[in-house]
Phi, psi and omega in degrees: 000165198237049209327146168075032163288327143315343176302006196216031214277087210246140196317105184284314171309005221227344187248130181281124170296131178078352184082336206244139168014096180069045141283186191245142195258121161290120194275175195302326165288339183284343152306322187261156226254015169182152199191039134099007164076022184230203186256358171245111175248178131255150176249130167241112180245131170259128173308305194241168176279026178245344190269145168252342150265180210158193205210120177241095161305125151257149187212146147254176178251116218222114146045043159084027184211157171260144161211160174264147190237001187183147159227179168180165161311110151251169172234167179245206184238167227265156319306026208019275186204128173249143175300146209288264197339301164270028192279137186249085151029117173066035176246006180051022170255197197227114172262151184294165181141171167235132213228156215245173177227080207302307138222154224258169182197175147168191190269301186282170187301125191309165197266152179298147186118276195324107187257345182285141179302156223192127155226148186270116194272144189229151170339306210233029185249161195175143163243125194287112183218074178238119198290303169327328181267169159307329186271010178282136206110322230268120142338103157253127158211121354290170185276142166291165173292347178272325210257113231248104192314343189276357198271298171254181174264137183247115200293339184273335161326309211267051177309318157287275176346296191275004175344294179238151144201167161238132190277122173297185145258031189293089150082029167269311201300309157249095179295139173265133204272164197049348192272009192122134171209157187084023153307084231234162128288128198187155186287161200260141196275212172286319187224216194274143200280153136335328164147350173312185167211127196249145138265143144354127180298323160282356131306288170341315018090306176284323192287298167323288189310249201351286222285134197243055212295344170293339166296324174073098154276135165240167174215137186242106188275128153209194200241145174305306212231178140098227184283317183292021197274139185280011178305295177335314205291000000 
C-alpha cells in the first residue's frame, strides 16, 4: 500500500490540461501522482468520504495514456471511507489507498479469459480475521485452531459477494493487528459493504477477464476532494 495515493481521486475527467478551450482532457490516473508502477490500474471514487456508493473505472496504459475500459456503480462501506493508515478493524469503513491485487477468488468458476491466479472457495475455505491468530488476514482452509470462526469469515457463506473477487492488499504483505482484514473486490451485496468495495456481478466478471498480472493491475480507493482525494495518490 501507498498511503495518501488516494487523496485525490478527483473527477478528473472534468479537468482541461492548460484549461484552455479543445485541449485534451486528462483522465483521472493521469492526475494522480503514482498508480502502482504497472500498465492496469482500477480507481474506485466516492465524492465524499462519508458516501457509500461511488464509481469503479478500470483503465489501460495505452501509447503514453491511460484509456478506459470500463466502469460500473459501486458501493463502500456504510460508514464510508477512510485513509488506510488510520483505519480501525470493525468500523465498516472502506480504506483509501493504492493497493496490489495480490489474487483473485470466488464460489463459482473463474470467467473464461481469467488469466490471474484464481482460487476456488470450498466448504472449508475461511478468512481469517481473529486479531490473536497466526493466520490474520490470511485464506485458511481449514480454519485453524487459533482463528476463533466468530472471528472469521467462512467464505461459502457470502454466496453472492464472493461469487467473484479479487483480494485487495489492504494491510496484507505485514498485516498490522487491529487495522483490518478481509478486503475484497466483490459482487454487490444487498447494500453498502463492511469495508469491502463492491460491483454489479457483471462487472466483476468483466473486471477478472480483463486484469492482466505481468501488467500490475493496481486499485486506487478515494474521494473526488478533501484528504481521501485520489489525486493526492
Amino acid at each position: 500500500m501507498r498511503p495518501g495515493v488516494v487523496a485525490a481521486l478527483a473527477s478528473v475527467s472534468l479537468l482541461t490540461l492548460g484549461g484552455a478551450p479543445g485541449t485534451a482532457r486528462a483522465t483521472l490516473p493521469e492526475l494522480m501522482a503514482d498508480t502502482g508502477g504497472g500498465t492496469q490500474l482500477i480507481t474506485a471514487q466516492a465524492l465524499r468520504a462519508d458516501a457509500t456508493t461511488g464509481t469503479v473505472t478500470w483503465w489501460d496504459r495505452q501509447d503514453g495514456h491511460w484509456v478506459k475500459r470500463g466502469s460500473a456503480a459501486a458501493r463502500f462501506g456504510a460508514k464510508g471511507l477512510v485513509e488506510g493508515t488510520a483505519r480501525k478493524q470493525g468500523t465498516n469503513t472502506t480504506p483509501t489507498g493504492l493497493y496490489d491485487l495480490p489474487y483473485a477468488f470466488g464460489i463459482k468458476a473463474a470467467p473464461s479469459g481469467t488469466t490471474a491466479t484464481y482460487r476456488r472457495v470450498h466448504q472449508d475455505s475461511w478468512w481469517c480475521q481473529d486479531n490473536d491468530s497466526l493466520s490474520y488476514n490470511r485464506w485458511t482452509e481449514p480454519r485453524p485452531a487459533d482463528c476463533r470462526p466468530a472471528e472469521s469469515e467462512h467464505l461459502v457463506s457470502y454466496e453472492a459477494q464472493y461469487a467473484h473477487a479479487f483480494v485487495i492488499g489492504f494491510n496484507y504483505a505485514r498485516p498490522v493487528r487491529g487495522r483490518g482484514a478481509g478486503i475484497f473486490l466483490h459482487v454487490n451485496g444487498s447494500g453498502a459493504t463492511a469495508g469491502c468495495v463492491s460491483v454489479p456481478a457483471e462487472a466483476m466478471r468483466q473486471i477478472l477477464t480483463w486484469a492482466e498480472p505481468p501488467r500490475l493491475p493496481h486499485i486506487a480507493i478515494g474521494t473526488a476532494s478533501g484528504t481521501t482525494a485520489l489525486t493526492r495518490y
